[in-house]
N, C-alpha and C positions, 0 to 999 in steps of 0.2 A: 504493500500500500504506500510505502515511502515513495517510491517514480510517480504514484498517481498525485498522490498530493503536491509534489517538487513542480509538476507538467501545469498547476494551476496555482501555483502559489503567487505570481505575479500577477494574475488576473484578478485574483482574491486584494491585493496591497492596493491595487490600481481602483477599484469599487469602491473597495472603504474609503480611502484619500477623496475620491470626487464626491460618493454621495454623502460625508461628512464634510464636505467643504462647500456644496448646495446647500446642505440643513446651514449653514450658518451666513449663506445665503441673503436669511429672512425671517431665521428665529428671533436674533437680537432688533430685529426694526419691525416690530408692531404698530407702533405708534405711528411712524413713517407710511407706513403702509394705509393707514384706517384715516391719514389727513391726505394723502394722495388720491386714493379714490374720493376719499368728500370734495375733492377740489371738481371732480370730475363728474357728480352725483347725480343727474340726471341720465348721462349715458351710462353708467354704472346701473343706476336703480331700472332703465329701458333692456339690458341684455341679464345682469345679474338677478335683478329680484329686487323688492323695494327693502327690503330689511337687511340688504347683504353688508352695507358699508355697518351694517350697527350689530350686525352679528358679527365681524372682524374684532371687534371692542372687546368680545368675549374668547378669553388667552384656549379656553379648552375649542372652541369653533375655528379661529385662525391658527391653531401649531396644527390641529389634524386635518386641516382642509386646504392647507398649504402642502405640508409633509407626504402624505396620506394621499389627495383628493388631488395635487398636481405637482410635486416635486419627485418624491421617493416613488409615490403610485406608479407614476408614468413609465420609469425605468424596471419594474418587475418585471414585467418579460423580457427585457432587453439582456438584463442581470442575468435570466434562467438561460436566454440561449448564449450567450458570454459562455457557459460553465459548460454547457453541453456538446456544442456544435463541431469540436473538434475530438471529444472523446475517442472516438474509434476512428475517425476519417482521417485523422493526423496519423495514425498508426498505419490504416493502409499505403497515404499518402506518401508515408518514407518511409514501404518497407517495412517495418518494423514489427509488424504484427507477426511474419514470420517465427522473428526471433523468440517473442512473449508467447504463442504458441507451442512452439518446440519445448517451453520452460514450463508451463502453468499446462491443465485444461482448460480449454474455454472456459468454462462455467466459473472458474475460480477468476479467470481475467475481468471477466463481465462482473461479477459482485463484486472485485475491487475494485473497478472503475465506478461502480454503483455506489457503492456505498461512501467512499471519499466524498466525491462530486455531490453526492445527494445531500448529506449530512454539512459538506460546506457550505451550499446554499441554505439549507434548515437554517445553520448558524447565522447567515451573514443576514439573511431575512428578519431573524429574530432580533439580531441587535441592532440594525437598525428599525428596526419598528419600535423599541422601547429609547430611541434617541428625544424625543419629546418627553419621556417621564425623567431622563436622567437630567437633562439641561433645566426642567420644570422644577426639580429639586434642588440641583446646584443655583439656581437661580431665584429660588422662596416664590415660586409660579402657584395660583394656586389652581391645580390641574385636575381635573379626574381620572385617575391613571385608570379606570377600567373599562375608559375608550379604546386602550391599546390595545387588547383582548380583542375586542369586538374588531376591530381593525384588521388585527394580526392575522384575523382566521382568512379574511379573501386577498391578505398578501399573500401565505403559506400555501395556500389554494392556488392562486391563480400562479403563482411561482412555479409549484409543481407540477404543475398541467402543462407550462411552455417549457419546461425541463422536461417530461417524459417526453413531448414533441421534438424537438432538438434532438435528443438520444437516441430517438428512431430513427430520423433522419443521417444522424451520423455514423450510425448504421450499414445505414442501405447505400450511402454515397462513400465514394471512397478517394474523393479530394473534398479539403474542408471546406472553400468556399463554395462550393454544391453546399453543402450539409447547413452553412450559416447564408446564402441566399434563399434556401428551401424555407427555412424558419423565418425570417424576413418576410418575405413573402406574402406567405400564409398569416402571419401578424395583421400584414399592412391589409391583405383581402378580407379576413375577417372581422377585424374592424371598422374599414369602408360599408363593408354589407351591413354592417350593424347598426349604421345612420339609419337605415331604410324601413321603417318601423317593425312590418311584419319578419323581418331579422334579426332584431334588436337583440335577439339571444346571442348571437355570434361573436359581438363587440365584447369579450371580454375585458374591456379596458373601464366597461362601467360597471361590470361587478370590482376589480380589482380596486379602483378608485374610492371603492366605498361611499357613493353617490345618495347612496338609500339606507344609510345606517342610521341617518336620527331620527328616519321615521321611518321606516319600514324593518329594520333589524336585518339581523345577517339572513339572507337567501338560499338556504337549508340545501333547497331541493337544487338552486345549478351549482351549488357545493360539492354534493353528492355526485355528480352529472361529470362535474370538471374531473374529482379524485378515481372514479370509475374511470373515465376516457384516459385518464393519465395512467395509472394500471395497467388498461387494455395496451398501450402505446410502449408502457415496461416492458413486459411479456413476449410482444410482438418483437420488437428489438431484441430480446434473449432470443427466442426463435430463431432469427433472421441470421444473427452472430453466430448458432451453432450450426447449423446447413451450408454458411455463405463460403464459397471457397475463396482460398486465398492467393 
């Protein structure tokens, strides 16, 4: 497991640095932020909503609707196929799967690449998603930290679902930029499709966003829907990796 972890440990340093260096972005300028819009209040209140500039005032609506709703949200999928898209396609790419072959069974190469890369996103997911509770404390914010929870579950979600997509992909393609245009792609099409009402399921960018959590709660059922599909897309990749010749 040491090569798999070393194979993404820069990509890993590289994520923390930027999306810690967005979070602070526009943590520390609330105030900046909530007299900028009023400057603007009319076209703010005509596309925002009439209450938005005066729900910014409120520190728990602007760190997760900044963080969450358009900073850190935005990059979740971007973060899962970052970690994925090269797993296997960089090994056929140069060769090298031979080698790891000849050494391992499949089966044991595919669970170490699994289990590293899964587990490092788990982590990287989770700490940043509690980055608003640790600055909210370092700084006497008075927050409700069990937004983060409600939060966390369709970053964690939606994270894992463009990770098992990625994975497959990296899979079945055996140059990485196949495997990270495939992901792309499919991002940017089912997204687009999801402006379009009767599709609106597809855009997972507005489950991952968190859009409908202060009123409507976490959306159980395409929870369920994403963590299935993602499974299904595991599986299918283990499949793929043990038949696929080399």
């Amino acid at each position: 497991m040491k090569k798999e972890f070393l194979d993404i440990r820069l990509k890993v340093i590289i994520i923390f640095a930027l999306m810690i260096g967005i979070f602070f972005t526009f943590a520390p300028f609330q105030d900046f932020t909530v007299s900028m819009f009023s400057e603007e209040l009319p076209s703010v209140e005509k596309y925002l909503g009439d209450n938005f500039v005066e729900n910014l005032k409120d520190w728990n609506f602007y760190i997760t609707s900044q963080w969450f709703g358009k900073n850190f949200g935005q990059f979740v999928p971007i973060i899962s196929i970052i970690l994925a898209f090269s797993l296997f396609s960089r090994e056929y790419e140069r060769a090298t799967i031979e080698f790891l072959v000849a050494r391992l069974p499949r089966r044991k190469i595919f669970i170490n690449k699994l289990l590293v890369s899964i587990i490092t996103l788990l982590i990287i997911m989770f700490t940043l998603s509690i980055l608003p509770s640790i600055y909210s404390i370092i700084t006497a914010k008075d927050f409700n930290h069990s937004l983060i929870f409600k939060f966390m579950i369709p970053v964690l979600t939606g994270g894992f679902f463009w990770y098992s997509v990625t994975l497959l992909f990296s899979v079945l393609f055996n140059a990485q930029i196949k495997s990270l245009f495939a992901s792309a792609i499919l991002l940017t099409i089912t997204t687009t499709l999801g402006f379009i009402k009767p599709l609106g399921f597809m855009n997972t960018y507005k489950y991952i966003l968190g859009s409908e959590l202060f009123h409507d709660g976490v959306n159980w059922i395409y929870t369920i829907i994403l963590l299935l599909i993602g499974v299904v897309c595991i599986f299918f990749a283990y499949y793929t990796f043990e038949k696929k010749e080399i």
